[in-house]
mmCIF file of the N, C-alpha and C atoms, coordinates in Angstrom:
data_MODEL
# 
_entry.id   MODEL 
# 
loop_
_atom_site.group_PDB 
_atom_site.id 
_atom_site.type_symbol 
_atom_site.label_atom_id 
_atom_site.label_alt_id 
_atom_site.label_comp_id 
_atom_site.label_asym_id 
_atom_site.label_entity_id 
_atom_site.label_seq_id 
_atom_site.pdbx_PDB_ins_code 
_atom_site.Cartn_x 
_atom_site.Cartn_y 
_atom_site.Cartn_z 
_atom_site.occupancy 
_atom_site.B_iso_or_equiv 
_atom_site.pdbx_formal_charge 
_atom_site.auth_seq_id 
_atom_site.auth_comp_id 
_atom_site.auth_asym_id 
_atom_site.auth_atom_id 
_atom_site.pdbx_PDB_model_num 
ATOM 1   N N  . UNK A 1 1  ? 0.827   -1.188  0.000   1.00 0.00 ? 1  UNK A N  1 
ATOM 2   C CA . UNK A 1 1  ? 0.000   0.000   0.000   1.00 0.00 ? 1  UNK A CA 1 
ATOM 3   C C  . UNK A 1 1  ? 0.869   1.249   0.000   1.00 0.00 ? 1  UNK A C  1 
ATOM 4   N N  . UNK A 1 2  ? 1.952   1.503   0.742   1.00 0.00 ? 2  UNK A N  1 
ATOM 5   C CA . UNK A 1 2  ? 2.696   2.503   0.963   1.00 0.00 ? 2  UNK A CA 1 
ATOM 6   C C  . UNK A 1 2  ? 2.521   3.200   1.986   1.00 0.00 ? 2  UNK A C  1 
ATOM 7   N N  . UNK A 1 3  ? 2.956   4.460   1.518   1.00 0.00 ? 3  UNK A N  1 
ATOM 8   C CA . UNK A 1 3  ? 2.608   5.540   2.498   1.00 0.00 ? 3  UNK A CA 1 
ATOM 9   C C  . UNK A 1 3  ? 1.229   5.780   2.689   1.00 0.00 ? 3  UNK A C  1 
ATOM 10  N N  . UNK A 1 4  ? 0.722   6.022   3.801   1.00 0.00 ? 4  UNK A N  1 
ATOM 11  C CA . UNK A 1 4  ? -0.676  6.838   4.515   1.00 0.00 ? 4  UNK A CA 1 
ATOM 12  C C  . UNK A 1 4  ? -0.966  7.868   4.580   1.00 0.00 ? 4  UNK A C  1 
ATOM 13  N N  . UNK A 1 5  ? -2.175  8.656   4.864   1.00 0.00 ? 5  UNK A N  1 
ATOM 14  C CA . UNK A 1 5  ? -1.944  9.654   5.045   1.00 0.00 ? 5  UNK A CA 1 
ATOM 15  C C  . UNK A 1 5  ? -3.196  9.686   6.494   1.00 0.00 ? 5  UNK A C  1 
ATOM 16  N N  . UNK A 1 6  ? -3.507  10.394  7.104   1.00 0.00 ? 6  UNK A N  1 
ATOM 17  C CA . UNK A 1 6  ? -4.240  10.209  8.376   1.00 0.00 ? 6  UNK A CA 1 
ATOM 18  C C  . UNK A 1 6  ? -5.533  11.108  7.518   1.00 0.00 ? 6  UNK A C  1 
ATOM 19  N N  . UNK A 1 7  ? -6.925  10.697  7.488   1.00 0.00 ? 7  UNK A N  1 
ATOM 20  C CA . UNK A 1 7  ? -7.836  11.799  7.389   1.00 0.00 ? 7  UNK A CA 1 
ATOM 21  C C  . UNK A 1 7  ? -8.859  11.823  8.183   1.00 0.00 ? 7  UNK A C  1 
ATOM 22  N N  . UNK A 1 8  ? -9.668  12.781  8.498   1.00 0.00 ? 8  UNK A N  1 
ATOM 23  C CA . UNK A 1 8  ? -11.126 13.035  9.296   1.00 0.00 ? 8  UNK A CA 1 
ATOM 24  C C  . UNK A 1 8  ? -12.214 13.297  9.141   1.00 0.00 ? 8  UNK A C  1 
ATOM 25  N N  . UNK A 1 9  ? -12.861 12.761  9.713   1.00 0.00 ? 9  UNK A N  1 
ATOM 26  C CA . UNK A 1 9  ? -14.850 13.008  9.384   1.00 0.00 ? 9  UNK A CA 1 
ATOM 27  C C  . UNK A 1 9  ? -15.353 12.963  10.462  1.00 0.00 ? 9  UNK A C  1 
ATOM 28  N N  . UNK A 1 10 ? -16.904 13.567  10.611  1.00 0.00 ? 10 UNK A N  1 
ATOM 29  C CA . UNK A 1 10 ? -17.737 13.589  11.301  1.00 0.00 ? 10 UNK A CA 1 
ATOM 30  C C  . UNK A 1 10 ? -18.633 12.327  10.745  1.00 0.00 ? 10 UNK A C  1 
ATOM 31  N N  . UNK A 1 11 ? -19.052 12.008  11.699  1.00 0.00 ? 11 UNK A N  1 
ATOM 32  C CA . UNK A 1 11 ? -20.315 10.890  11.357  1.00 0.00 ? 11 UNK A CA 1 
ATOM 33  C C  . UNK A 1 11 ? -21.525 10.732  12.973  1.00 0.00 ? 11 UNK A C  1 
ATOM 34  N N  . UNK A 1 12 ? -22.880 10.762  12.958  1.00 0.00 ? 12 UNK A N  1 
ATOM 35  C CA . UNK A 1 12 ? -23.834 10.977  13.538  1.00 0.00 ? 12 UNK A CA 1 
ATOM 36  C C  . UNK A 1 12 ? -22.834 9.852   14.825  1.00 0.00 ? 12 UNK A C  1 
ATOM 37  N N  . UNK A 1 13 ? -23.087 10.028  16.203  1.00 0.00 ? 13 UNK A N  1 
ATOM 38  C CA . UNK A 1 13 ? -22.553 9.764   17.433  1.00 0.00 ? 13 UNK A CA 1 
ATOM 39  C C  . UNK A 1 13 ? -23.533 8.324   17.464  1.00 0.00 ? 13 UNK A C  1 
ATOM 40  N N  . UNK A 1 14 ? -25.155 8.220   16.730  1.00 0.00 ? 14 UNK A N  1 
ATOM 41  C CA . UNK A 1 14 ? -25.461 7.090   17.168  1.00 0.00 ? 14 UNK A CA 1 
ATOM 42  C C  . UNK A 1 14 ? -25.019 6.573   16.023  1.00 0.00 ? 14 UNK A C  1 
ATOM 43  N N  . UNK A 1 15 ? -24.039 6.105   14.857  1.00 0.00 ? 15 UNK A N  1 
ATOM 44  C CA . UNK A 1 15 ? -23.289 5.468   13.815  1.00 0.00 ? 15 UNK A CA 1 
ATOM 45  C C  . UNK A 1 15 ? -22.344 5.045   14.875  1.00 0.00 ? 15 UNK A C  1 
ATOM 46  N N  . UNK A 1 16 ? -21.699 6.142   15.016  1.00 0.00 ? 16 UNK A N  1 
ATOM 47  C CA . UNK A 1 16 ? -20.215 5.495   15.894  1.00 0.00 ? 16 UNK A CA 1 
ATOM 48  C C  . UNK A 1 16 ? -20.449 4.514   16.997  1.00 0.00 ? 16 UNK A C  1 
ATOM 49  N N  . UNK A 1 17 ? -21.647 4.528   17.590  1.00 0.00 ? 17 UNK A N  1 
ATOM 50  C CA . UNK A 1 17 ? -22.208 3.618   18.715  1.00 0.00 ? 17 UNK A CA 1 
ATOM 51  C C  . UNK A 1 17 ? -22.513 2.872   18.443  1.00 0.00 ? 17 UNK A C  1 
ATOM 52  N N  . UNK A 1 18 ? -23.232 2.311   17.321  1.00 0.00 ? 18 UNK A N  1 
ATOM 53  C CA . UNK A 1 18 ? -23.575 1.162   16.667  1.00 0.00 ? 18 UNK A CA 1 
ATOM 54  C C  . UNK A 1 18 ? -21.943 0.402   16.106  1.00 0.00 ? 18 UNK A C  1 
ATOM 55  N N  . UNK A 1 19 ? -21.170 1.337   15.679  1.00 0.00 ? 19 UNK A N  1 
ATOM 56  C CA . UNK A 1 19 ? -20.278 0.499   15.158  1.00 0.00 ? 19 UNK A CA 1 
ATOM 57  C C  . UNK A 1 19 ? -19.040 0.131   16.379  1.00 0.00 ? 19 UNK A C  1 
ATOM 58  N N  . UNK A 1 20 ? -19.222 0.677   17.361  1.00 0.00 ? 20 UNK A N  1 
ATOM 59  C CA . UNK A 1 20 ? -18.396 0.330   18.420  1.00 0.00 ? 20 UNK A CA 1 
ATOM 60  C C  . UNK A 1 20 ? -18.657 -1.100  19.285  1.00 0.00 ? 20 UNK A C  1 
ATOM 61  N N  . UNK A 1 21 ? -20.208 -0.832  19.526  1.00 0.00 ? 21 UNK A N  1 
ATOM 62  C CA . UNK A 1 21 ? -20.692 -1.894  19.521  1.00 0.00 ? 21 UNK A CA 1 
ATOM 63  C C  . UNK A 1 21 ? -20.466 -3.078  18.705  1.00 0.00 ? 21 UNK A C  1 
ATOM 64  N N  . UNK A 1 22 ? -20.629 -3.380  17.801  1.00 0.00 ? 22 UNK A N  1 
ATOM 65  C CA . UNK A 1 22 ? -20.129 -4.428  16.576  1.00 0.00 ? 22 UNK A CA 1 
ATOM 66  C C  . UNK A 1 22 ? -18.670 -4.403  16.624  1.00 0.00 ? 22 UNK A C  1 
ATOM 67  N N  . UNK A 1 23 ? -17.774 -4.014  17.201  1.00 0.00 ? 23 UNK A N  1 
ATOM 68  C CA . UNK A 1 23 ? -15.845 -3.632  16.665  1.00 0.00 ? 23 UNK A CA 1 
ATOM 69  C C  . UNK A 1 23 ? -15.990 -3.502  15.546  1.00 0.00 ? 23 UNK A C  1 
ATOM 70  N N  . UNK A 1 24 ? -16.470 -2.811  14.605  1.00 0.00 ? 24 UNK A N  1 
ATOM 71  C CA . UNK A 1 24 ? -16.116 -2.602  13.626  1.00 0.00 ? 24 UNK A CA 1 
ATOM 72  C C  . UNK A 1 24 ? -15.043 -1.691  13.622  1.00 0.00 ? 24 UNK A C  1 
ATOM 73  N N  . UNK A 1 25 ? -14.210 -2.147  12.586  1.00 0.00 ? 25 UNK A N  1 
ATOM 74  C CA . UNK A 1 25 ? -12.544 -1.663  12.186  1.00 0.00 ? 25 UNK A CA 1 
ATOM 75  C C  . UNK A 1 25 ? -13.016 -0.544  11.636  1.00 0.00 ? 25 UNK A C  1 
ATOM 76  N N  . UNK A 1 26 ? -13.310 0.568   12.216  1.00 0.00 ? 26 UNK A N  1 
ATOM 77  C CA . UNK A 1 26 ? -13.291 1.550   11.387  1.00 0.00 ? 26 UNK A CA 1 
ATOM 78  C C  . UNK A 1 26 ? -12.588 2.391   10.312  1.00 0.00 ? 26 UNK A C  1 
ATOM 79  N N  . UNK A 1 27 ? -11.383 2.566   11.207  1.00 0.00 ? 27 UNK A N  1 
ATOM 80  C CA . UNK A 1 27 ? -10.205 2.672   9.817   1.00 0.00 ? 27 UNK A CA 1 
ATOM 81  C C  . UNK A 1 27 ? -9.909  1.921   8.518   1.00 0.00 ? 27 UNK A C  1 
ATOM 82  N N  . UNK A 1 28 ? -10.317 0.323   8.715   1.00 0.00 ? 28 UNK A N  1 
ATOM 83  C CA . UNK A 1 28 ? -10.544 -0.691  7.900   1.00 0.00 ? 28 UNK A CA 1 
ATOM 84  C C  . UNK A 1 28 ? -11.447 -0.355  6.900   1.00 0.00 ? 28 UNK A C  1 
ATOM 85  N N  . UNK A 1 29 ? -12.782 0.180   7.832   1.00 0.00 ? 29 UNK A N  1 
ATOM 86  C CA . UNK A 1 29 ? -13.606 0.421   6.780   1.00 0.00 ? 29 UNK A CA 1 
ATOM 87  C C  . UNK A 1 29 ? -13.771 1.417   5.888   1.00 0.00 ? 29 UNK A C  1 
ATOM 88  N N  . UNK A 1 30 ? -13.387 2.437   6.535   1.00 0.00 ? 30 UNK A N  1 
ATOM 89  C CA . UNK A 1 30 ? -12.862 3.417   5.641   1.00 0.00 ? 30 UNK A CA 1 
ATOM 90  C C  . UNK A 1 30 ? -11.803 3.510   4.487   1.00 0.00 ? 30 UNK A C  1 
ATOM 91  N N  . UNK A 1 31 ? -10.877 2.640   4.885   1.00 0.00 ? 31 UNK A N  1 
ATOM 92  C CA . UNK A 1 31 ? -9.444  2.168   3.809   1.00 0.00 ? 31 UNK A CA 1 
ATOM 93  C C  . UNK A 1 31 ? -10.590 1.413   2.627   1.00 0.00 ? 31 UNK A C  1 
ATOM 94  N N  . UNK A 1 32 ? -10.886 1.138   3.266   1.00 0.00 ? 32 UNK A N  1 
ATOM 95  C CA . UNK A 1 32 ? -12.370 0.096   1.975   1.00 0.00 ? 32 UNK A CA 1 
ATOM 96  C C  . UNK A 1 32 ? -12.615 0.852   1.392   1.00 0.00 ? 32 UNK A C  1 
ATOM 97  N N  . UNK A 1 33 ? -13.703 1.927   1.836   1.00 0.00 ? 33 UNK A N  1 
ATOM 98  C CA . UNK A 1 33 ? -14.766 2.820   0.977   1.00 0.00 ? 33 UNK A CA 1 
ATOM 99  C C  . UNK A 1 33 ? -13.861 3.404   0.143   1.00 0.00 ? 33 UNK A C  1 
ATOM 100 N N  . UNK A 1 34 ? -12.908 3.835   0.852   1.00 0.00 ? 34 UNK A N  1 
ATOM 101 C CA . UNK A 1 34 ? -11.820 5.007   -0.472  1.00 0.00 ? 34 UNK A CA 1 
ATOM 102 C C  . UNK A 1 34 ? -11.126 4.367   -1.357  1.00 0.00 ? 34 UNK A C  1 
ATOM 103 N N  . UNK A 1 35 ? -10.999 3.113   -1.345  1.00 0.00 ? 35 UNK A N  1 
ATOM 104 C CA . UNK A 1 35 ? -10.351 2.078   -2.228  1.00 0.00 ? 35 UNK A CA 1 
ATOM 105 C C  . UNK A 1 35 ? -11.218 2.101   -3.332  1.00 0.00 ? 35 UNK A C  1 
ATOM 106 N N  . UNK A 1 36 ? -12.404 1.897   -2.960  1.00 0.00 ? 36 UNK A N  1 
ATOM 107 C CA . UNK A 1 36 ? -13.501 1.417   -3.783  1.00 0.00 ? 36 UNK A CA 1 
ATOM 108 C C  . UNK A 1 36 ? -14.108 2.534   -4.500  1.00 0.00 ? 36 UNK A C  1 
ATOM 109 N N  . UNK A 1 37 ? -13.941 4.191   -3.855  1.00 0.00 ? 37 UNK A N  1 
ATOM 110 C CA . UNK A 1 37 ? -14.167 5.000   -4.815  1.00 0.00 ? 37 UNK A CA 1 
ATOM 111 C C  . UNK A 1 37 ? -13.295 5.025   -5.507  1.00 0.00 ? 37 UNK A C  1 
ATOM 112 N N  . UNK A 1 38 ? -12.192 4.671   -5.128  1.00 0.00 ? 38 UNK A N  1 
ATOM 113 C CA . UNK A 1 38 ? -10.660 5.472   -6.282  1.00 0.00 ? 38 UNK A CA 1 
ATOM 114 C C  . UNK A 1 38 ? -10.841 4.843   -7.458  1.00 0.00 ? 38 UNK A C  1 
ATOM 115 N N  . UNK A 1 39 ? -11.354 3.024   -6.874  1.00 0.00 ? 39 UNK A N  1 
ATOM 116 C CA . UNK A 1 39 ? -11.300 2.078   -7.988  1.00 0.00 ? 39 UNK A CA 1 
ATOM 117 C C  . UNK A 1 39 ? -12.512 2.738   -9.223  1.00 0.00 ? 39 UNK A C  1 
ATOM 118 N N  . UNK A 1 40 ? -13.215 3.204   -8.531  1.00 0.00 ? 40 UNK A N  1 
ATOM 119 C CA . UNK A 1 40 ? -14.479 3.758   -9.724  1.00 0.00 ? 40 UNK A CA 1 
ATOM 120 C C  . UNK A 1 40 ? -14.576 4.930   -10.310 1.00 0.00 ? 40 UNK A C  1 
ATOM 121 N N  . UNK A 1 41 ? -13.524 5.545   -9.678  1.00 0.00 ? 41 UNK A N  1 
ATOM 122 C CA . UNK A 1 41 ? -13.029 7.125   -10.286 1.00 0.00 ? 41 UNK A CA 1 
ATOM 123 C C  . UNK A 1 41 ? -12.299 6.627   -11.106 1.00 0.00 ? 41 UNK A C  1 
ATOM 124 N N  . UNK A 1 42 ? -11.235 5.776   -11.347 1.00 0.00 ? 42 UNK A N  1 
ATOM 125 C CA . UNK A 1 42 ? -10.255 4.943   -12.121 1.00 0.00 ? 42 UNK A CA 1 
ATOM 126 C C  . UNK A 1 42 ? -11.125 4.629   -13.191 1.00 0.00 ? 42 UNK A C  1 
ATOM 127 N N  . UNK A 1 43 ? -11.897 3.815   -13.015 1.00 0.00 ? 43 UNK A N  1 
ATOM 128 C CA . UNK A 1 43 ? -13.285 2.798   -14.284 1.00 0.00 ? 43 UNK A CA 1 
ATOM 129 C C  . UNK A 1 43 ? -13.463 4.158   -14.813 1.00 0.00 ? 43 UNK A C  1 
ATOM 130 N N  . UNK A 1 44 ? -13.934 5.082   -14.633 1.00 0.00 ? 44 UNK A N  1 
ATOM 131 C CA . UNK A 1 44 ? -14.737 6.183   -14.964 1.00 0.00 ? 44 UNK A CA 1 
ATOM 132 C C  . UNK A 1 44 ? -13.735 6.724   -15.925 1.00 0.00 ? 44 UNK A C  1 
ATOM 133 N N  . UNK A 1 45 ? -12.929 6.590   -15.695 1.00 0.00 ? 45 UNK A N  1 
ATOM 134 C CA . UNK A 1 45 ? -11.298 8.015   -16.316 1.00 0.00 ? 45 UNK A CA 1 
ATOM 135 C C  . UNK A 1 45 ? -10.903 6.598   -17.674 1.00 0.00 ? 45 UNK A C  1 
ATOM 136 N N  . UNK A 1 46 ? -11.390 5.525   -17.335 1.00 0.00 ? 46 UNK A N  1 
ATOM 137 C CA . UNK A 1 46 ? -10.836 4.365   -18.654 1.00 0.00 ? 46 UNK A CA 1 
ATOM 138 C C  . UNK A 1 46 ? -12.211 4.104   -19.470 1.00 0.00 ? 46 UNK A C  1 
ATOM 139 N N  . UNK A 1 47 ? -13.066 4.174   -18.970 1.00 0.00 ? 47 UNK A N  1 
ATOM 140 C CA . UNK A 1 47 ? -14.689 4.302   -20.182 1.00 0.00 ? 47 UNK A CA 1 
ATOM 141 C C  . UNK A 1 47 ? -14.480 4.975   -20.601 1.00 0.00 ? 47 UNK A C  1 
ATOM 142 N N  . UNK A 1 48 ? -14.153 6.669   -20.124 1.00 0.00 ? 48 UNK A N  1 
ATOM 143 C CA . UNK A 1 48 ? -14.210 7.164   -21.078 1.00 0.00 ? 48 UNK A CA 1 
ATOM 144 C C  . UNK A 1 48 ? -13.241 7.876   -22.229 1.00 0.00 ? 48 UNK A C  1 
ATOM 145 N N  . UNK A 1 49 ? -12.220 7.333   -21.627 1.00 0.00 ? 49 UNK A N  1 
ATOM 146 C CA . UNK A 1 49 ? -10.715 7.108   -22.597 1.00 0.00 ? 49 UNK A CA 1 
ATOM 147 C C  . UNK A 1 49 ? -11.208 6.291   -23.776 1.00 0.00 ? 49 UNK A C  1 
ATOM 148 N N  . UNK A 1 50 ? -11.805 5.149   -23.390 1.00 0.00 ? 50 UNK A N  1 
ATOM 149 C CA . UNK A 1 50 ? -12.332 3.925   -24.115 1.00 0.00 ? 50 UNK A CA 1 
ATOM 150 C C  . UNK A 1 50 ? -13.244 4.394   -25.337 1.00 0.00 ? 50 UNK A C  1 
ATOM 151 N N  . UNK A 1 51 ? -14.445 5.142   -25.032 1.00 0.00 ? 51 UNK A N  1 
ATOM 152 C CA . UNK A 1 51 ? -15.487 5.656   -25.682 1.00 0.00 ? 51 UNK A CA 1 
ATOM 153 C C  . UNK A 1 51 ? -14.649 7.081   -26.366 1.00 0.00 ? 51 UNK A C  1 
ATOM 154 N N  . UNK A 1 52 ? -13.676 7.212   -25.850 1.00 0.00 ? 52 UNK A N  1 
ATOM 155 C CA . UNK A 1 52 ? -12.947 8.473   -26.858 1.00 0.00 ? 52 UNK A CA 1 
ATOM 156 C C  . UNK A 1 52 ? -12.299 7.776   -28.423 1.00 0.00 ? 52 UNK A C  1 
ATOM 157 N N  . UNK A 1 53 ? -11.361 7.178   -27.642 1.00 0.00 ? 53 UNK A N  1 
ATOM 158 C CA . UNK A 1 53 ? -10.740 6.212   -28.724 1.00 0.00 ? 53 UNK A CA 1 
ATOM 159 C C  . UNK A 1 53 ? -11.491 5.537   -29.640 1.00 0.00 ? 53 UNK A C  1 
ATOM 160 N N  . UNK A 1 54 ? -12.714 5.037   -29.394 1.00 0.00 ? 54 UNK A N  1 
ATOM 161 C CA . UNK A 1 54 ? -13.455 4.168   -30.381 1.00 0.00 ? 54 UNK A CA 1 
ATOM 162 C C  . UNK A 1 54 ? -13.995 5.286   -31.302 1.00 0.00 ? 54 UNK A C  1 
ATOM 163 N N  . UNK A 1 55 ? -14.283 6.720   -30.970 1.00 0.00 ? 55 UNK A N  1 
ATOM 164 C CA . UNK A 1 55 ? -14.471 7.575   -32.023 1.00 0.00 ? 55 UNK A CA 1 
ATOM 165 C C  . UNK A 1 55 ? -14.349 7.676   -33.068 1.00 0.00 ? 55 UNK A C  1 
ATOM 166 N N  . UNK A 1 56 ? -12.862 8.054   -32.203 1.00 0.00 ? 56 UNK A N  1 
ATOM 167 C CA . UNK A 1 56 ? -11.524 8.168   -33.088 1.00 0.00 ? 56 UNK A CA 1 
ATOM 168 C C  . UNK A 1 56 ? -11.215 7.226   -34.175 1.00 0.00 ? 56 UNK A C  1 
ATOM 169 N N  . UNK A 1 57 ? -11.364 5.992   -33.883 1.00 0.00 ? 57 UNK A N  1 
ATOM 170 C CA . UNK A 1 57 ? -10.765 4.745   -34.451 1.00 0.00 ? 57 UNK A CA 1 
ATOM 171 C C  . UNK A 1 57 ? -12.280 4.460   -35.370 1.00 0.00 ? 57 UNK A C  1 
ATOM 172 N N  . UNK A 1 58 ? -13.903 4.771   -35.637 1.00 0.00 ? 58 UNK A N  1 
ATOM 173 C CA . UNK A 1 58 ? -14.623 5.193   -36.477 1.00 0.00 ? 58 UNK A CA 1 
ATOM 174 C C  . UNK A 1 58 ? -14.457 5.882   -37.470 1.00 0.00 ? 58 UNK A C  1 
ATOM 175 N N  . UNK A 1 59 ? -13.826 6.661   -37.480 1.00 0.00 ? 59 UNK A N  1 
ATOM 176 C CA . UNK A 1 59 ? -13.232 7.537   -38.428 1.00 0.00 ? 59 UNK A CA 1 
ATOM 177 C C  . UNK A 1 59 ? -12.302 7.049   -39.416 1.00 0.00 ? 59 UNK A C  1 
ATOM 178 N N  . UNK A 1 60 ? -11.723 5.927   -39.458 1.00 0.00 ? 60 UNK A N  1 
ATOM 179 C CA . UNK A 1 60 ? -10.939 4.768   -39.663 1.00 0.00 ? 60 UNK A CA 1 
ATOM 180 C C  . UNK A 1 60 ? -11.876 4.235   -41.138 1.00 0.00 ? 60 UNK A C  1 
ATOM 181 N N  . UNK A 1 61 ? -11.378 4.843   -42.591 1.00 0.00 ? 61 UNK A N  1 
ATOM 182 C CA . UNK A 1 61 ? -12.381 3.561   -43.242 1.00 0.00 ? 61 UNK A CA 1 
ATOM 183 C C  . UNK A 1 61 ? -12.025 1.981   -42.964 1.00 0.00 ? 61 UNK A C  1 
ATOM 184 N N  . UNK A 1 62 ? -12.368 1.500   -42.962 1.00 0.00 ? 62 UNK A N  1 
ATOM 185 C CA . UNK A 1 62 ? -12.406 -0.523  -42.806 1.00 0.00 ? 62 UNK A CA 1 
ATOM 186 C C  . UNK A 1 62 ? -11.346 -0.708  -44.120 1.00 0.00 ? 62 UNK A C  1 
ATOM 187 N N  . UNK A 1 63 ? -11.465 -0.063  -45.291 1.00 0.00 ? 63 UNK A N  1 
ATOM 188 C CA . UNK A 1 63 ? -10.659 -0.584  -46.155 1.00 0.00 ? 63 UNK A CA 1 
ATOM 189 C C  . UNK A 1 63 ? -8.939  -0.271  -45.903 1.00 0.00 ? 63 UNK A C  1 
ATOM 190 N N  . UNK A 1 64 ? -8.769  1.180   -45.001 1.00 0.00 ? 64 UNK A N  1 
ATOM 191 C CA . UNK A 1 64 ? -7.791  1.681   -44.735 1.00 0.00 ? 64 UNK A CA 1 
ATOM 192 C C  . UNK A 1 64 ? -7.055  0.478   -43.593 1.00 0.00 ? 64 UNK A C  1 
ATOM 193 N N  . UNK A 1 65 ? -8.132  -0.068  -42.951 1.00 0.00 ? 65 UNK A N  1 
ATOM 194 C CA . UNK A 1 65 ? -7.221  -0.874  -41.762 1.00 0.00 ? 65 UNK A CA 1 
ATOM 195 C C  . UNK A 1 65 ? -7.066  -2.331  -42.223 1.00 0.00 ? 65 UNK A C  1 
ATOM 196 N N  . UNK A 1 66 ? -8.128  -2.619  -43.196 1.00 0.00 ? 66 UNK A N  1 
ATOM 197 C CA . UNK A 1 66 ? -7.630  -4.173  -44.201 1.00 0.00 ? 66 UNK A CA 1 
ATOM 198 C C  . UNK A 1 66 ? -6.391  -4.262  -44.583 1.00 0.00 ? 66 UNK A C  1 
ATOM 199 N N  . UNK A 1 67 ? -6.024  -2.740  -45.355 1.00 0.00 ? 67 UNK A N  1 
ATOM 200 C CA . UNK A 1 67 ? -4.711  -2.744  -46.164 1.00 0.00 ? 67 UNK A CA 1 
ATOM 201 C C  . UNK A 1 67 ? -3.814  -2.693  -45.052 1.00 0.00 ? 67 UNK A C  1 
ATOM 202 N N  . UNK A 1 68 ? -3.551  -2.076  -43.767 1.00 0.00 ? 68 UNK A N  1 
ATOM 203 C CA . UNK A 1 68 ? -2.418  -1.816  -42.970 1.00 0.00 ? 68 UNK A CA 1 
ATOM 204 C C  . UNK A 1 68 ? -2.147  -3.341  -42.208 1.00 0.00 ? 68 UNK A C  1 
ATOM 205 N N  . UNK A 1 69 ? -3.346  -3.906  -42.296 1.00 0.00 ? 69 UNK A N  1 
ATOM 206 C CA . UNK A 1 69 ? -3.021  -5.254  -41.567 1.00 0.00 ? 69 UNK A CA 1 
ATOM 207 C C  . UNK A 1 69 ? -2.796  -6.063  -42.787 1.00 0.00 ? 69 UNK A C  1 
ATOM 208 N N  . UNK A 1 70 ? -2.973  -6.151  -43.621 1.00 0.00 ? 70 UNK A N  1 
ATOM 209 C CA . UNK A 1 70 ? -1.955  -6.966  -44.940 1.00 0.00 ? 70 UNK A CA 1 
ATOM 210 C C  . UNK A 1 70 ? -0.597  -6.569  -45.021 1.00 0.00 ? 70 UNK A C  1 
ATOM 211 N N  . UNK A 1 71 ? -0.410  -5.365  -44.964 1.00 0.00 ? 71 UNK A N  1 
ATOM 212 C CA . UNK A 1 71 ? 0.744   -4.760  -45.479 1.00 0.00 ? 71 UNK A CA 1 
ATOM 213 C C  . UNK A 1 71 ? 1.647   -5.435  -44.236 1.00 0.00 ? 71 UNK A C  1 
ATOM 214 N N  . UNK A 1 72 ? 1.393   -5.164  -42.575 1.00 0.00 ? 72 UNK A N  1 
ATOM 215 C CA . UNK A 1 72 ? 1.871   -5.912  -41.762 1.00 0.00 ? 72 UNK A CA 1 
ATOM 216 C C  . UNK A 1 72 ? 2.400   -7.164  -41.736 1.00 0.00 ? 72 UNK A C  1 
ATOM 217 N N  . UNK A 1 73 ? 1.366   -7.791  -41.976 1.00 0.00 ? 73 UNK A N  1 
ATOM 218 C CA . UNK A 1 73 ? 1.369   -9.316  -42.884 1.00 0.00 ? 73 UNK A CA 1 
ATOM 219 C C  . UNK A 1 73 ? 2.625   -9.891  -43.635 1.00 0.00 ? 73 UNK A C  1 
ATOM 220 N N  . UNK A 1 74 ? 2.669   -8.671  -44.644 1.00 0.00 ? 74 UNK A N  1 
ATOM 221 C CA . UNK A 1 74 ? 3.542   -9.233  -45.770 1.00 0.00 ? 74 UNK A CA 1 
ATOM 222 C C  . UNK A 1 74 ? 4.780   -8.960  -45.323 1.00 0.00 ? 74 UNK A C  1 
ATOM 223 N N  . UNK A 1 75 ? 4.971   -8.403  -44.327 1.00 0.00 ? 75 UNK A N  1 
ATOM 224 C CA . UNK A 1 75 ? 6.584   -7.793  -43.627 1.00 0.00 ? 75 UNK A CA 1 
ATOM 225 C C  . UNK A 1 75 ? 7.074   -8.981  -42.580 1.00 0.00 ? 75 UNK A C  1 
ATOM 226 N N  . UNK A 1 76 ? 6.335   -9.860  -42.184 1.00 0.00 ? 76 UNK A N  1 
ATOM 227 C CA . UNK A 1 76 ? 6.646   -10.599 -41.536 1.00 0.00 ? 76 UNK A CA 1 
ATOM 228 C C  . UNK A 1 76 ? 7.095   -11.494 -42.004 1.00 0.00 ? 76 UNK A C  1 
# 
């Protein structure tokens, strides 16, 4: 994982009581949630890299990429 960094929140006093009650790892759970946004801020930043590129690559006639993958072909 690396380096840490320490951060803070408020959350309603009867949350924290409920979860004290249970031991819930709070720091645990928190290392979770932010994992799991980063991971979907990540997905988010590669769809739409993804949906850029396929544009792009539309623009592409089919006959233009037949010939570049023959031409490939024949170099090998």
């Amino acid at each position: 994982m690396g380096q840490t960094e320490t951060v803070s929140g408020k959350v309603p006093a009867e949350h924290k009581r409920i979860l004290q009650e249970h031991r819930v790892n709070v720091s645990r759970l928190i290392q979770e949630a932010v994992e799991r946004e980063v991971q979907r801020i990540e997905d988010e930043k590669l769809k739409k890299a993804l949906a850029e590129a396929s544009r792009s690559l539309q623009s592409i006639p089919d006959e233009h990429i037949i010939e570049s993958i023959r031409r490939s072909r024949d170099t090998r």
